[in-house]
C-alpha positions in Angstrom: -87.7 129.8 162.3 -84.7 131.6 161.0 -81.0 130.8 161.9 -80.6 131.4 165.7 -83.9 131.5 166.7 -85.5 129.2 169.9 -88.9 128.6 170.7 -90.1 127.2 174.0 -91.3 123.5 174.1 -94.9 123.5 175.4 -95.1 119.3 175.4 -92.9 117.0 176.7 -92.2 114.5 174.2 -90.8 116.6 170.6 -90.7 115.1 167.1 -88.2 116.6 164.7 -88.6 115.3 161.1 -85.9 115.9 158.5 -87.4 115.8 155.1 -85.5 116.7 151.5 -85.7 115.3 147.7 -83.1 113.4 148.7 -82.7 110.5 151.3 -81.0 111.5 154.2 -79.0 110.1 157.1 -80.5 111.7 160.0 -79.1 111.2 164.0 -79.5 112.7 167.5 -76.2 113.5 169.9 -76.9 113.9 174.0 -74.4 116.0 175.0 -73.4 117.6 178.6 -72.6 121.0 179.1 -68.9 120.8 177.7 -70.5 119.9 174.4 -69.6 116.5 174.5 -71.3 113.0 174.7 -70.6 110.8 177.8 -69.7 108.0 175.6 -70.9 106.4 172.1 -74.0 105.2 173.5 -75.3 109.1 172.9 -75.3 108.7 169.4 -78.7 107.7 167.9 -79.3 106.6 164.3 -80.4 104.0 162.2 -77.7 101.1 163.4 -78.2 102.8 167.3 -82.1 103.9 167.2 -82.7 104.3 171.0 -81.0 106.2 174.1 -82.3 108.0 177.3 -85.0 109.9 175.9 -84.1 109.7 172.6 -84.9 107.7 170.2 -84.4 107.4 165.8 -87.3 106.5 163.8 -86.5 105.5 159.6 -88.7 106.8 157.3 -87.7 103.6 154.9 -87.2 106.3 151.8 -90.4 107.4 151.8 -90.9 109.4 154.6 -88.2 111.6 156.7 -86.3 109.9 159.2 -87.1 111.7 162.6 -85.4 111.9 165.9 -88.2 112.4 169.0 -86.9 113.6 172.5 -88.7 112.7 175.6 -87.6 115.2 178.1 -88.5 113.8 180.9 -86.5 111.0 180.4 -83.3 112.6 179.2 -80.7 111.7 181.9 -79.2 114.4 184.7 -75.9 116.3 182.6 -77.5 116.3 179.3 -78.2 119.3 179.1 -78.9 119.5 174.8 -79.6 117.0 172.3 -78.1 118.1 168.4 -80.2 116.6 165.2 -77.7 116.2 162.6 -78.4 114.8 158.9 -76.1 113.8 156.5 -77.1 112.8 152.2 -77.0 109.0 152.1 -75.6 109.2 149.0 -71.8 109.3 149.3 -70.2 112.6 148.9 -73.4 114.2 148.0 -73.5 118.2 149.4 -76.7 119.8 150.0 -76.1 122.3 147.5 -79.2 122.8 146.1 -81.5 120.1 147.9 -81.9 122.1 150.9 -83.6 120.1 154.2 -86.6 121.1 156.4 -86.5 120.4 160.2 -90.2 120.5 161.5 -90.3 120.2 164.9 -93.8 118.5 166.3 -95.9 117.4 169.4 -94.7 113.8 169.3 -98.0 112.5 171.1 -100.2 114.3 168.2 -98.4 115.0 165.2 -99.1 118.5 165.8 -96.7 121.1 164.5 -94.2 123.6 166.9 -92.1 125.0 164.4 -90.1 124.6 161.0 -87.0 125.6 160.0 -84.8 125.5 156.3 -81.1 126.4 156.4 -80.3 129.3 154.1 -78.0 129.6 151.4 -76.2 125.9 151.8 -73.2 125.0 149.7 -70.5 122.0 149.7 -71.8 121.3 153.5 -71.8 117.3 153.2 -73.1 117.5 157.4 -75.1 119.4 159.2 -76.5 120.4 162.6 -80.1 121.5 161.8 -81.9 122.0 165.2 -81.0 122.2 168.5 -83.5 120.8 172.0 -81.9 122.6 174.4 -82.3 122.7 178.5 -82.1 126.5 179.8 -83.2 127.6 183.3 -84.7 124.3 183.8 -86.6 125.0 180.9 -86.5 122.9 177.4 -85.9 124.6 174.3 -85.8 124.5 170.8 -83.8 126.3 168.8 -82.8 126.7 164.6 -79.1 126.3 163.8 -77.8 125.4 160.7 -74.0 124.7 160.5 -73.0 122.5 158.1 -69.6 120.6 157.6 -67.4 120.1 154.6 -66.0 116.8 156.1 -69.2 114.5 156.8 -70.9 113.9 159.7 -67.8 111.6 160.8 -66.3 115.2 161.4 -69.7 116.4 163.4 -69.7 113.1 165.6 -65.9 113.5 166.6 -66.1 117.1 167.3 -69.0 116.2 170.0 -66.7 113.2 171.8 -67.7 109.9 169.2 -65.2 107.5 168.7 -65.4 107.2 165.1 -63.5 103.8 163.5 -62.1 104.8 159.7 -63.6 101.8 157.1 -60.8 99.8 155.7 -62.9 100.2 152.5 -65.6 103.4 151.5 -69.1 102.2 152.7 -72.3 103.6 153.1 -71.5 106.0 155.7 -73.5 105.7 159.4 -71.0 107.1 161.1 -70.9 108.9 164.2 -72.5 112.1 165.5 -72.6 115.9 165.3 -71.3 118.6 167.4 -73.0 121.9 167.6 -69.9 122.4 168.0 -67.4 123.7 165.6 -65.6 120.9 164.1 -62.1 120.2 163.9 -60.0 123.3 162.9 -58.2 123.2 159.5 -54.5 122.7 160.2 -52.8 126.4 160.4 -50.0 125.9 157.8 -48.6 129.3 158.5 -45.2 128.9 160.6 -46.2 130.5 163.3 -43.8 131.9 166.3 -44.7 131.5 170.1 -45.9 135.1 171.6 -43.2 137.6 171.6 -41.9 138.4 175.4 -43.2 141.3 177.0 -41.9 144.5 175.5 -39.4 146.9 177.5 -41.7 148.9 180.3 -41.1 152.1 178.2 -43.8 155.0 177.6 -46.0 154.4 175.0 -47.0 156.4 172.1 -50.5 157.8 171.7 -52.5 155.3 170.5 -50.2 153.0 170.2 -47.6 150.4 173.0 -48.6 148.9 176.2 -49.1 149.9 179.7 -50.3 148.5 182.6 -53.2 148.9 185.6 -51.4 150.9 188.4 -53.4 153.9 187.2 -56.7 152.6 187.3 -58.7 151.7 184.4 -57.9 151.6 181.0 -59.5 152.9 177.9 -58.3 151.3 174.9 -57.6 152.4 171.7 -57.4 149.6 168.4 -54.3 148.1 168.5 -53.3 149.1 172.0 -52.3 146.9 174.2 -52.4 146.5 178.1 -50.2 144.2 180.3 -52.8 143.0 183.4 -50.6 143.8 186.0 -50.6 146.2 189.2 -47.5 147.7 190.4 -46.3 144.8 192.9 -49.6 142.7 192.6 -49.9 139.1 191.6 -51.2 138.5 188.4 -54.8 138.5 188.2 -56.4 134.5 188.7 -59.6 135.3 186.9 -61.3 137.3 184.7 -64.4 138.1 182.9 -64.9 139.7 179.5 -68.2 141.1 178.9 -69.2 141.9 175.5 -72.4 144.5 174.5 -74.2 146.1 171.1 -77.0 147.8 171.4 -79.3 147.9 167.8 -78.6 150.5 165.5 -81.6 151.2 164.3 -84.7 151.6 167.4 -87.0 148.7 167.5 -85.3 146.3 165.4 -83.3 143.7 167.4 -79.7 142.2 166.8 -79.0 138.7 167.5 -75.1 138.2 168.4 -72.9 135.6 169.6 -70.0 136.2 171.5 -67.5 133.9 171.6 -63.4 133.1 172.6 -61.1 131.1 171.1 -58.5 129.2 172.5 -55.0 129.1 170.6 -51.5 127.1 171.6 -47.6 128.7 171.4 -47.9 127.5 167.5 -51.4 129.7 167.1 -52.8 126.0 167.0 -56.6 126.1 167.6 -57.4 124.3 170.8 -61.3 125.1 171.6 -63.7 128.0 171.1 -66.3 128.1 173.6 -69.7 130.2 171.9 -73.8 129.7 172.5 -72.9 126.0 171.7 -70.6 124.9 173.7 -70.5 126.9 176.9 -67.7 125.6 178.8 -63.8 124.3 178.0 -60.6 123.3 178.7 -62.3 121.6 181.9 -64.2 124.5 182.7 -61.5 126.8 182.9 -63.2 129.3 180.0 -67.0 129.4 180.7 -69.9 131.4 178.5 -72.9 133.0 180.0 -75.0 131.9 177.3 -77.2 133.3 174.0 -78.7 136.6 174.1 -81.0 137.2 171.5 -81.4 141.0 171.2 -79.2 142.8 172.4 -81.5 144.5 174.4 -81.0 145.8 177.7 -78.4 147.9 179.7 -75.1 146.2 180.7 -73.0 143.5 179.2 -75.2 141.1 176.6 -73.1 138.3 177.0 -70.3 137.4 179.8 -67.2 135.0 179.3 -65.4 134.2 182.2 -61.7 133.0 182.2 -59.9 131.3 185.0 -56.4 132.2 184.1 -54.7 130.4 186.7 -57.0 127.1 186.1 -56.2 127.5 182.1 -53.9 124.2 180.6 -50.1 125.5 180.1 -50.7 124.6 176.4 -53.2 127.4 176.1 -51.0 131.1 175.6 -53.9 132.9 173.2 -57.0 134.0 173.6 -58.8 135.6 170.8 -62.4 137.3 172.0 -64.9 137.2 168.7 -68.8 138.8 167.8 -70.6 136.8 164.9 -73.7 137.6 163.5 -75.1 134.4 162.6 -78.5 135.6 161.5 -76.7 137.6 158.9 -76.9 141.2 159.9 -74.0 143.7 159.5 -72.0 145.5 161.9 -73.1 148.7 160.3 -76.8 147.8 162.2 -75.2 147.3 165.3 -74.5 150.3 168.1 -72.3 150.9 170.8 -70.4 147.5 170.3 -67.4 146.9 172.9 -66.1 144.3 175.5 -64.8 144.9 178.7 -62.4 143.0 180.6 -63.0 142.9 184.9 -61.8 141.5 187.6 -64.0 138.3 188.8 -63.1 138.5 191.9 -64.0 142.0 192.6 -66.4 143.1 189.9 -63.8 145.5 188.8 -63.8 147.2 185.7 -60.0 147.3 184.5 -60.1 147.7 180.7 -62.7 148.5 178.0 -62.3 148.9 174.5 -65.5 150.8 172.7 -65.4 149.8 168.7 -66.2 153.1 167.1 -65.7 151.8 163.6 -68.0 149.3 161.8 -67.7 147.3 158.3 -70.3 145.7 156.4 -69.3 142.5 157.4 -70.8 139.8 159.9 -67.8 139.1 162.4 -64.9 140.7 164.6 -62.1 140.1 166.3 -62.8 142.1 169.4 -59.3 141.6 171.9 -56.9 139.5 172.1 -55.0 137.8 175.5 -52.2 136.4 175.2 -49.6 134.5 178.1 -46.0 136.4 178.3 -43.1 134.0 178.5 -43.0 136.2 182.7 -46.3 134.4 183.4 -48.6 137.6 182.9 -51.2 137.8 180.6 -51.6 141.2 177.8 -54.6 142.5 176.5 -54.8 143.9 172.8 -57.9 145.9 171.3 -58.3 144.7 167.6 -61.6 145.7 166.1 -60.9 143.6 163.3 -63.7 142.9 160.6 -64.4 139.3 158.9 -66.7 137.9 156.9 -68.3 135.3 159.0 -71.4 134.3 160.6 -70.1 131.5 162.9 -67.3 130.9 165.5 -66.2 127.9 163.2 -65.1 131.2 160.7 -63.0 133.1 162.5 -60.3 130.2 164.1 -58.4 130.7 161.1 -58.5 135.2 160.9 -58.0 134.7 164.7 -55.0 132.7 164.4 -53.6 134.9 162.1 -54.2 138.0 164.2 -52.2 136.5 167.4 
């Protein structure tokens, strides 16, 4: 399997075994659809080694430690269980002692699928596979992300209360998120957004206008206050986000993904192919698409404005390619912003520009001090494969 990838489960009752030349701490995480465990009883590992459904074997240093999934008796709301592994050694990155995930029929040893994580570095955690629940339908799916900060920093991203040792010891903590985890602080000083600028004409290309004509084509950089002469501000929105592949035949796997930012550009959440709802379900993602193939938008995020927490004032809309690919393979790329409650379309921005780089900032929403929300076209290029990548660029760019 390469990053990104899935495979559908044919059995029931899945084996994934972690091996690597070094020992390894290896866990499982049940999470519900906001990416979170219910409680700590949904992390397995070696001082936890059963749950519903899930349950940690040791390999004893000899063998890989393996977590199996028995998906029939995973419990109603989990809808994914993460398999994390950490080096037992203390500090140790994988640099150079990259792990194998092989995922097998757990009632005959019989192997479904492998998967080694590419081009690993001072990652001391890491989310390696994904079993996944999708249109009633189990999953399995190659992911990859490691962490700089230890798999305590994976299992308090996904919800586990993690308890800091009064002394260093052999590290068991808590479990991963598929998530990304915690957000580096943003040590930039950072203003709240500006007020909404005077209702004057705009420039070519450049300024802000609004929705009474009908709707909008943006250019990069222009910007678009969501109002209609006299009309209350919209409740909810979707953003739909499309490529096409570049070149005929070969597909494009892309994530789409938001970010939510505070008044101080403080990260708040990102909701992505991991983590499909936030804020309480007030931001929810229509899920992975693969491909890219197909007419219409690839991937759909829909924002309740008027359910978002007061806290949250920016929204930053992303595209990662986390199998690696360039933006220069990838055609027709743009997002479109609609009305939810009338399937209307009321802005689109079409990037016509590309970079050689694996992530964008597509647009930009952000909460006027007036209550209405403004739309801003970026088409910003970044070097990153992941969501986790672009909180910081994102932050900068509100």
């Amino acid at each position: 399997m390469t990053p990104g990838s899935n495979i559908p489960l044919p059995v029931t009752r899945v084996t994934v075994d972690v091996a690597a030349p070094v020992r390894l701490d290896v866990s499982g995480l049940l999470l519900t659809a906001d990416g979170k465990v219910r409680s700590d009883d949904d992390f397995i590992f070696y001082n936890q080694p059963s749950g519903q459904g899930v349950t940690y074997r040791s390999g004893g240093g000899t063998s890989p430690d393996s977590i199996t999934v028995d998906t029939t008796a995973v419990p109603q709301g989990i809808e994914k269980i993460v398999v994390t592994a950490s080096p037992d050694a203390a500090g140790q990155s994988f640099q150079g002692i990259e792990p194998t995930a092989t995922i097998r029929n757990a009632d005959d040893g019989s192997v479904l699928a492998s998967f080694t994580p590419p081009q690993l570095g001072t990652e001391t955690a890491l989310v390696i596979v994904e079993v996944y629940l999708r249109n009633g339908a189990w999953k399995a799916r190659a992911v990859g992300q490691g962490y700089a900060n230890g798999l305590a920093g994976i299992a308090t991203d996904f919800g586990v209360t993690v308890e800091e040792p009064a002394a260093p010891a052999p590290v068991a903590a808590p479990a991963p998120t598929l998530q990304t985890p915690p957000a580096p602080p943003v040590t930039a000083p950072a203003a709240p957004p500006a007020p909404p600028a005077p209702p004057a004409a705009p420039a070519p290309g450049t300024g802000k206008i609004n929705l009474d004509k009908g709707r909008v084509n943006l250019q990069k950089n222009q910007t678009v206050s969501l109002t209609k002469g006299g009309s209350p501000f919209l409740s909810q929105v979707k953003m739909g986000l499309g490529w096409e592949p570049a070149y005929r035949g070969k597909d494009i796997d892309l994530d789409a993904s938001v970010i939510a930012y505070g008044p101080q550009r403080n990260h708040i959440d990102s909701c992505y192919f991991g983590k499909l709802s936030i804020v309480n379900g007030a931001i929810k993602h229509s899920g992975d698409n693969l491909t890219g193939e197909g007419g219409g938008d690839d991937e759909v995020i829909v924002v309740d404005l008027g359910r978002l927490p007061q806290e949250v004032t920016g929204l930053v809309f992303t595209v990662n390619s986390f199998s690696g690919q360039k933006f220069t393979e990838v055609a027709k790329a743009y997002c479109r912003l609609l009305d939810a409650a009338t399937g209307e379309e009321l802005v689109r921005f079409d990037l016509t520009t590309a970079e050689p780089q694996t992530g964008v900032m597509m647009a930009k929403l952000i909460k006027q001090f007036s209550g209405e929300w403004e739309m801003t076209a970026l088409g910003n290029f970044v070097k990153s494969r992941t969501v986790r990548g672009m909180v910081k660029p994102s932050a900068q760019a509100l």
